[in-house]
C-alpha positions in Angstrom: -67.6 93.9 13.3 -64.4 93.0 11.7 -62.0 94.2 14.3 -64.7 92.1 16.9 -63.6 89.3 14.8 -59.7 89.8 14.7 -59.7 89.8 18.4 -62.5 87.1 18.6 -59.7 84.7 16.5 -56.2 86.1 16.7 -55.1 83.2 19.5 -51.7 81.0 19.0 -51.6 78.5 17.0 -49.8 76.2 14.3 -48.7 77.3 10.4 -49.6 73.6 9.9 -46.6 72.2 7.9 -47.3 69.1 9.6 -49.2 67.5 11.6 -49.1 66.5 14.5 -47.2 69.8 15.0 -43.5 69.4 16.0 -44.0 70.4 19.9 -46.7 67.3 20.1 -44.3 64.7 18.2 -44.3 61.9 20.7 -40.3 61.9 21.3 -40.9 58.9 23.3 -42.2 56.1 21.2 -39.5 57.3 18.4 -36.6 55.3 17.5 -34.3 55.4 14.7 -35.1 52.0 14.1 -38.8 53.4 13.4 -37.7 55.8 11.3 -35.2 53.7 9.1 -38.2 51.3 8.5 -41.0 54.0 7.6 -38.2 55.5 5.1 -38.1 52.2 3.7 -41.5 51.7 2.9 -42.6 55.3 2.0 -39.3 54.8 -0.7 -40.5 51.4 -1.7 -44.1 52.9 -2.4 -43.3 55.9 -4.1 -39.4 56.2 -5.8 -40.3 54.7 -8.7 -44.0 56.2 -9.1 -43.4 60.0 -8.2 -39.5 60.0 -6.9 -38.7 62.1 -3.8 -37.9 65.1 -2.2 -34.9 66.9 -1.0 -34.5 69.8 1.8 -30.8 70.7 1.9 -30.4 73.4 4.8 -27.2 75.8 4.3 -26.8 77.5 8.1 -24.3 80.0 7.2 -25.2 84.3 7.2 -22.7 86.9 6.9 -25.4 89.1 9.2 -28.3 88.6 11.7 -31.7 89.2 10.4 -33.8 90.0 13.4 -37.3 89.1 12.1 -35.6 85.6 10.9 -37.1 82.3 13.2 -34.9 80.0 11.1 -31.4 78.0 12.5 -28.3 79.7 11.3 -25.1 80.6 12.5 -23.4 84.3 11.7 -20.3 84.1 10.0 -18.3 86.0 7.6 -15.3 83.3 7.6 -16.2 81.5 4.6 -13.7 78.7 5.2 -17.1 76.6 6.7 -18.1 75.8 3.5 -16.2 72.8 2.3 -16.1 70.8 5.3 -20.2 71.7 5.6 -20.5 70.4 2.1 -18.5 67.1 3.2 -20.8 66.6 5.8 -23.7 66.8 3.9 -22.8 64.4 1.4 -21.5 61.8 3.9 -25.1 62.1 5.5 -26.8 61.6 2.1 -24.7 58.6 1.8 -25.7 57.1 4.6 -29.5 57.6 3.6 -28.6 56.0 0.0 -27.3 52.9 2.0 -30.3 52.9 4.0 -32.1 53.1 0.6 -30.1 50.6 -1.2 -31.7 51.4 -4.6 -30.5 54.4 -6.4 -33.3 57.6 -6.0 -35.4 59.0 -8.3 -34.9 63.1 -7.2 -38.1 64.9 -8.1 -37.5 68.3 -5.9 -34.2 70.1 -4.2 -34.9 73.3 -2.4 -31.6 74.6 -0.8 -32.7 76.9 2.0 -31.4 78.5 5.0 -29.5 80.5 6.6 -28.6 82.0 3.2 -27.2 79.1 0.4 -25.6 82.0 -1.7 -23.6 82.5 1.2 -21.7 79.6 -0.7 -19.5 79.7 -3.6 -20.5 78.6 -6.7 -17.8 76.2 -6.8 -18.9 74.5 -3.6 -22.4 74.5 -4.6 -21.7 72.9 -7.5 -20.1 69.7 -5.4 -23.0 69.7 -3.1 -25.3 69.0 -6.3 -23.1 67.0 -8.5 -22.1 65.2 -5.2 -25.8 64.4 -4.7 -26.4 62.9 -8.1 -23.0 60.4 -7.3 -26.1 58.2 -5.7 -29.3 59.5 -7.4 -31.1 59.9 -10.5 -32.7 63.3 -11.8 -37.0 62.6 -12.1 -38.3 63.7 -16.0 -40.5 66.2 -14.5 -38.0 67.5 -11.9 -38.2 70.7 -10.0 -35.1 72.4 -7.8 -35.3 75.7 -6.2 -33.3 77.7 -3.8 -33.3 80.6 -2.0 -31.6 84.0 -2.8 -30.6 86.5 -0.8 -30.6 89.7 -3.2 -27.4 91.6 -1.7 -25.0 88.9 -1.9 -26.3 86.3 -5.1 -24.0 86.9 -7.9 -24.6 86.4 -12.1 -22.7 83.7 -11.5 -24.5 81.9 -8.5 -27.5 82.2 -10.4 -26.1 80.6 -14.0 -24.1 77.9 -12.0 -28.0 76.8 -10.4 -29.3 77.3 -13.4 -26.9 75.1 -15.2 -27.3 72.6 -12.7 -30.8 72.3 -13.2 -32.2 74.7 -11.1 -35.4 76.8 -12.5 -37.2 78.6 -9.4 -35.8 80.7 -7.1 -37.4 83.1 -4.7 -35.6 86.4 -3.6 -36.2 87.6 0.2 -37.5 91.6 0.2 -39.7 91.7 3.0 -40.1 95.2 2.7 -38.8 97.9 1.0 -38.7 100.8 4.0 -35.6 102.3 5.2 -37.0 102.7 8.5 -38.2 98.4 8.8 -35.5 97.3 7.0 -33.4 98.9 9.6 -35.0 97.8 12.5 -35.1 94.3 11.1 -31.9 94.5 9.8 -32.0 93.8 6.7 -30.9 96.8 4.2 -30.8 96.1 0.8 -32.0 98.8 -1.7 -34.5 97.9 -4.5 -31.8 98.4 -7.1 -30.4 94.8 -5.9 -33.6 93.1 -5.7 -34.5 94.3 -9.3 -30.8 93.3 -10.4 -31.3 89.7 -9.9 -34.7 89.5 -10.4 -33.7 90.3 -14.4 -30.9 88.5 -14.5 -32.7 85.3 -13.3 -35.3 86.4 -16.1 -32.3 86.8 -18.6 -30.6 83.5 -17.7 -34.0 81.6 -17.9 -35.3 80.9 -14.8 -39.1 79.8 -15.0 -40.5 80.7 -12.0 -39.4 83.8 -9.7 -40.2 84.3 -6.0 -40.4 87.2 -4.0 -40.8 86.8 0.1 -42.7 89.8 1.7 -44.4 90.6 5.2 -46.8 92.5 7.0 -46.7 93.1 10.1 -42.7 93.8 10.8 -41.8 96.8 13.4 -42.3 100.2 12.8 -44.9 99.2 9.6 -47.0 101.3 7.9 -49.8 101.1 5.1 -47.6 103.3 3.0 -44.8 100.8 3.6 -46.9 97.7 2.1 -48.2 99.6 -0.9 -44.9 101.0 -2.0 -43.3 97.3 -1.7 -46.0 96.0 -3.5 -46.0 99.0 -6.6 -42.4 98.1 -6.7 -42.8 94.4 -7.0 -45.6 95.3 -9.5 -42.4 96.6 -11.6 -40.6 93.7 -11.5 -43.5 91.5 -11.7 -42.4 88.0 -9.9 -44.1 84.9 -10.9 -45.6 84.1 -7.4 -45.1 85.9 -4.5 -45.2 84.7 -0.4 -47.3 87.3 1.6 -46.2 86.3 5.0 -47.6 87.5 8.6 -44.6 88.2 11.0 -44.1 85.6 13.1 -43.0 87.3 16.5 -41.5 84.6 18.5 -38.5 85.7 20.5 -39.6 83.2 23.4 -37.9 80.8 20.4 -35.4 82.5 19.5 -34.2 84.2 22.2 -32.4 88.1 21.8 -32.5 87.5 18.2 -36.1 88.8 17.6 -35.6 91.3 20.2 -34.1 94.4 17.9 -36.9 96.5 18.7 -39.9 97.1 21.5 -43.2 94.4 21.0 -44.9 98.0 20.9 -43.0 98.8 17.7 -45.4 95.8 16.0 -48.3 96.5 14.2 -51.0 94.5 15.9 -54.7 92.9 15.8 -56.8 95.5 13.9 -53.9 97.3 12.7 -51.5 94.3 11.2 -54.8 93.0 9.3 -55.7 96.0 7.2 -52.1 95.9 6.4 -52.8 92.3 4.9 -56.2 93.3 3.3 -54.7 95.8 1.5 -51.9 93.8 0.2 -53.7 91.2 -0.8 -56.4 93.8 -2.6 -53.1 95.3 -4.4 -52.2 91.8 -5.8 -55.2 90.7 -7.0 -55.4 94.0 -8.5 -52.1 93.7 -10.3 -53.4 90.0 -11.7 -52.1 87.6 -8.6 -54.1 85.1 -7.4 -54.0 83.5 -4.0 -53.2 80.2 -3.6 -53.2 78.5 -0.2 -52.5 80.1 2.6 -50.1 83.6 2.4 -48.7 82.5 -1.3 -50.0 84.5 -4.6 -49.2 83.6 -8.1 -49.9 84.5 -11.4 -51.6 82.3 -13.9 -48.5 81.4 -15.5 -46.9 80.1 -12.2 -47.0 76.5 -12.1 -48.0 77.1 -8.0 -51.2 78.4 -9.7 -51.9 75.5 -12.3 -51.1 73.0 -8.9 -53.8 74.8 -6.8 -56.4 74.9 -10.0 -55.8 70.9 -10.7 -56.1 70.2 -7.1 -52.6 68.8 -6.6 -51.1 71.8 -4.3 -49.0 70.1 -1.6 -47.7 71.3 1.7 -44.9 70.8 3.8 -42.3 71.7 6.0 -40.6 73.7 3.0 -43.9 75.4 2.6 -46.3 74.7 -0.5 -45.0 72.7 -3.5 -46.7 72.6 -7.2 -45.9 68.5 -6.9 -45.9 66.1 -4.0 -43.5 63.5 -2.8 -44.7 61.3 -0.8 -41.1 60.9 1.1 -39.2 63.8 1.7 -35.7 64.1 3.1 -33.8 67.0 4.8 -30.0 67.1 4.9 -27.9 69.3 6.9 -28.1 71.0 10.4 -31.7 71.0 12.2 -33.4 69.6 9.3 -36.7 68.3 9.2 -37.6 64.9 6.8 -41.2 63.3 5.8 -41.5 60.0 5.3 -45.6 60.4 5.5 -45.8 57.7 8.3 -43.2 59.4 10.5 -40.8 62.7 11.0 -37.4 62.9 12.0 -35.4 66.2 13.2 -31.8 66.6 12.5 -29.6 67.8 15.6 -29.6 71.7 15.7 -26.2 72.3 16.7 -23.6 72.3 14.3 -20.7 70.6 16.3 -23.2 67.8 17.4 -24.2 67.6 13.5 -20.2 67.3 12.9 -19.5 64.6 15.4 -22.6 62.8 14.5 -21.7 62.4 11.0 -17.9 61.8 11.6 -19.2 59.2 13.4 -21.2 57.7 10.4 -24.8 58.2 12.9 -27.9 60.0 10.8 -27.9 62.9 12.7 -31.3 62.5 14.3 -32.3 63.7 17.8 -35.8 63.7 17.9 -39.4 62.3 15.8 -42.5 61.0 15.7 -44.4 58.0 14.4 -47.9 59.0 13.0 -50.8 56.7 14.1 -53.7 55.8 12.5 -55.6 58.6 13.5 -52.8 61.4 13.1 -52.7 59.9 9.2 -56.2 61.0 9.0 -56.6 63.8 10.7 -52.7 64.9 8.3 -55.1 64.4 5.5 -57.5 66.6 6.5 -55.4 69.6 7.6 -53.6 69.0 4.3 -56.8 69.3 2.3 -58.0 72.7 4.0 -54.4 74.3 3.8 -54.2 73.6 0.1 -57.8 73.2 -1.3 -59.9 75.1 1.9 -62.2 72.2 1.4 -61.9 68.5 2.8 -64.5 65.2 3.2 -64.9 62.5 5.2 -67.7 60.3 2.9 -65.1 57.9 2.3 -64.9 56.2 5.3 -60.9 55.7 5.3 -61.3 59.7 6.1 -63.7 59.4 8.9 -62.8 60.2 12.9 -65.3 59.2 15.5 -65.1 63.1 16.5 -66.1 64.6 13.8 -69.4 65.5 15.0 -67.3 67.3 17.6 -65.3 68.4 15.9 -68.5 70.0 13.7 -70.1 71.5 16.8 -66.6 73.3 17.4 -66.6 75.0 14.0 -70.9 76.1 14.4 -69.4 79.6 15.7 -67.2 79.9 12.7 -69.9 79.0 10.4 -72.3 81.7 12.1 -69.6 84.3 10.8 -69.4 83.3 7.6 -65.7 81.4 7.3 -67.0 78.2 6.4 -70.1 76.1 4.8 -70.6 72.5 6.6 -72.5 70.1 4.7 -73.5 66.1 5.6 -70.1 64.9 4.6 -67.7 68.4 3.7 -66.7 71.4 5.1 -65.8 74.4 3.0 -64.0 77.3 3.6 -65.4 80.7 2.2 -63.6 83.7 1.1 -64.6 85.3 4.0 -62.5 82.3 5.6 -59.6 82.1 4.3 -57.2 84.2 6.3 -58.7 82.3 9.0 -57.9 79.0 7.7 -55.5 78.1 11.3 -58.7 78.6 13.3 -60.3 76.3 11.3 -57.6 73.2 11.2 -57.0 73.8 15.1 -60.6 72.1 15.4 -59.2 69.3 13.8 -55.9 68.9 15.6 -57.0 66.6 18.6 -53.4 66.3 20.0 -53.6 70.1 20.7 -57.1 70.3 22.3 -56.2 67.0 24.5 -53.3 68.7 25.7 -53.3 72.6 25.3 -50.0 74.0 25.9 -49.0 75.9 29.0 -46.6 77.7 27.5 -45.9 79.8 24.4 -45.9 77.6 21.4 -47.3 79.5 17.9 -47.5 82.6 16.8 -50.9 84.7 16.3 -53.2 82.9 13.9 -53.7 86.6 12.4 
């Protein structure tokens, strides 16, 4: 019955950190005059009252990971970091004039690429250069992103003395023979290294990043990477699916045969009985693919109700405007997105130019506001309502009689003016928003978009 099931749902679809998703942002009806004046307002609304976020992508690697969907460029030459670092902070200038008033910072996640691929010295510009035009929120959060074979003692004091509490560590699996394939070989000895010396140094929250479903993956391979992380004992954990897109990314997800790839049937048990061995060892899932433990403030977010979701993933706190610097960048302003360029010489001459680097967005209407509020509410609560009437579409009775089948197998619970998702539901929880995202069912896509729901 189960495996009926699997095949039954296992189509494309959307992660849903936005919505509309980025391949239906209407490109056309985008201007940066658009954007310039929803930034405005969304700041005007919310600086003072809850501050804002900041993305800050860092492109560089030393070496191609081949399960890795994310824009980077390879290097070893790490002579790209200063005038990187220049170009970020002229582009956050250029947003602070836009601004005018001085921001409130509630979050910084530095992702990439791989940000310890920079010094310490020129990461401690980038953030010091950031506050030149910004103030720090009371209650604010900054995170990064560590790669375990090349973060140093001292990358992780410098963040940490910069004001940086969470970080999350990238292990995907701790196999020879995946790690291999995936390249990516880094022994558990380095992952437990800076995992205890983020502990020692005083970092509140630790991350590890692990997934199910990479080539040549086995059920031994999941339960010996999670007995290991048992060991160490992160305070939340990501429990991704791989996403196998190489129609994306081109050769770069093509290291090994789509037969190598556990599939359907076989991927799933390998997430049942990960997610079994976490809640086992006391983690509790929160959302979709993240787990924390009760002391994680991702866990006190999803039990107050105030979980948040965006294109940096899920957030214990939510800005209402978000802004992401650097290379092929995404930023939030609530009423509209905005994508940096993705190439870094056009990002260069953009910037030298004293141009945001934008290339494409999309202006959120009436209805995609309401229908963001709804796929928000499922991703982080697996419940959302319609009985205030701000909340309610004309199709939601169609939108009902789409989701009947899914309520005949248990995933959800529809009342007069709710839905709920079951436990039965929850690694199912795309399905369930694709019957709320209108743009895709009024234009499904002809070619490959997602990857698998499951």
């Amino acid at each position: 019955m189960k495996n009926s099931l699997i095949q039954k749902y296992n189509v494309p679809g959307p992660r849903y950190t936005s919505y509309p998703t980025v391949p239906y942002w209407d490109e056309t009806n985008f201007s940066y005059e658009i954007w310039a004046r929803t930034l405005r307002k969304s700041f005007k609304e919310s600086n003072t009252s809850e501050g804002i976020s900041l993305y800050i992508h860092l492109p560089f690697c030393e070496s191609l990971c081949t399960f890795c969907g994310c824009n980077k460029r390879i290097t070893k030459n790490h002579s790209v970091e200063s005038p990187y670092i220049e170009a970020v902070l002229k582009e956050w200038a250029l947003y602070c004039q836009i601004l005018e008033e001085k921001p409130i910072i509630k979050e910084i996640h530095l992702g990439g690429g791989t940000p310890t691929f920079f010094s310490t010295e020129n990461l401690g510009d980038l953030i010091n250069g950031i506050f030149s035009h910004a103030i720090k929120a009371k209650n604010y959060e900054f995170s990064f992103e560590g790669h375990p074979n090349n973060t140093s003692y001292q990358h992780l004091q410098k963040l940490y003395d910069l004001g940086f509490r969470r970080v999350s560590f990238g292990v995907q699996d701790y196999s020879e023979k995946v790690q291999k394939a995936i390249h990516r070989e880094q022994p558990f000895h380095n992952v437990a290294k800076v995992t205890f010396w983020a502990r020692e140094i005083g970092y509140t929250s630790i991350g590890h990043d692990i997934i199910f479903g990479l080539p040549f993956q086995e059920i031994k391979d999941v339960v010996d990477t999670i007995e290991k992380t048992k060991s160490l004992l992160p305070d939340r954990l990501a429990f991704y699916s791989y996403a196998h897109v190489p129609w994306i990314k081109g050769n770069g997800q093509r290291g090994f045969k789509d037969d190598d790839i556990p599939k359907d049937e076989k991927k799933r048990i390998l997430y049942e009985i990960g997610k079994k061995l976490l809640h086992k060892n006391g983690y509790h899932e929160i959302g979709m693919d993240h787990f924390a433990l009760k002391n994680d403030s991702l866990y006190e977010a999803y039990e107050n109700g105030k979980l948040h979701r965006n294109f940096m993933g899920y957030s214990s706190s939510k800005t209402q405007l978000m802004i992401g610097l650097g290379v092929s960048s995404i930023s939030d302003s609530w009423y509209s997105f905005s994508q940096n360029v993705k190439k870094l010489e056009d990002y260069y001459e953009l910037i030298a130019n004293d141009e945001l680097p934008i290339f494409r967005g999309h202006a959120l209407t009436c209805e995609d506001l309401i229908i963001r509020k709804h796929i928000l509410n499922l991703m982080c609560q697996f419940e959302t309502s319609w009985s205030d009437e701000s909340n309610y579409l004309e199709e939601i009775p169609e939108i009902l009689l789409q989701l009947k089948e899914m309520e005949k197998d248990g995933f959800l619970a529809i009342s007069k003016d709710s839905l709920h998702v079951t436990e039965a539901g929850k690694p199912y929880v795309r399905n369930i928003c694709m019957a709320f995202d209108l743009r895709l069912k009024r234009k499904a896509p002809e070619t490959e978009l997602f990857s698998m729901t499951i």
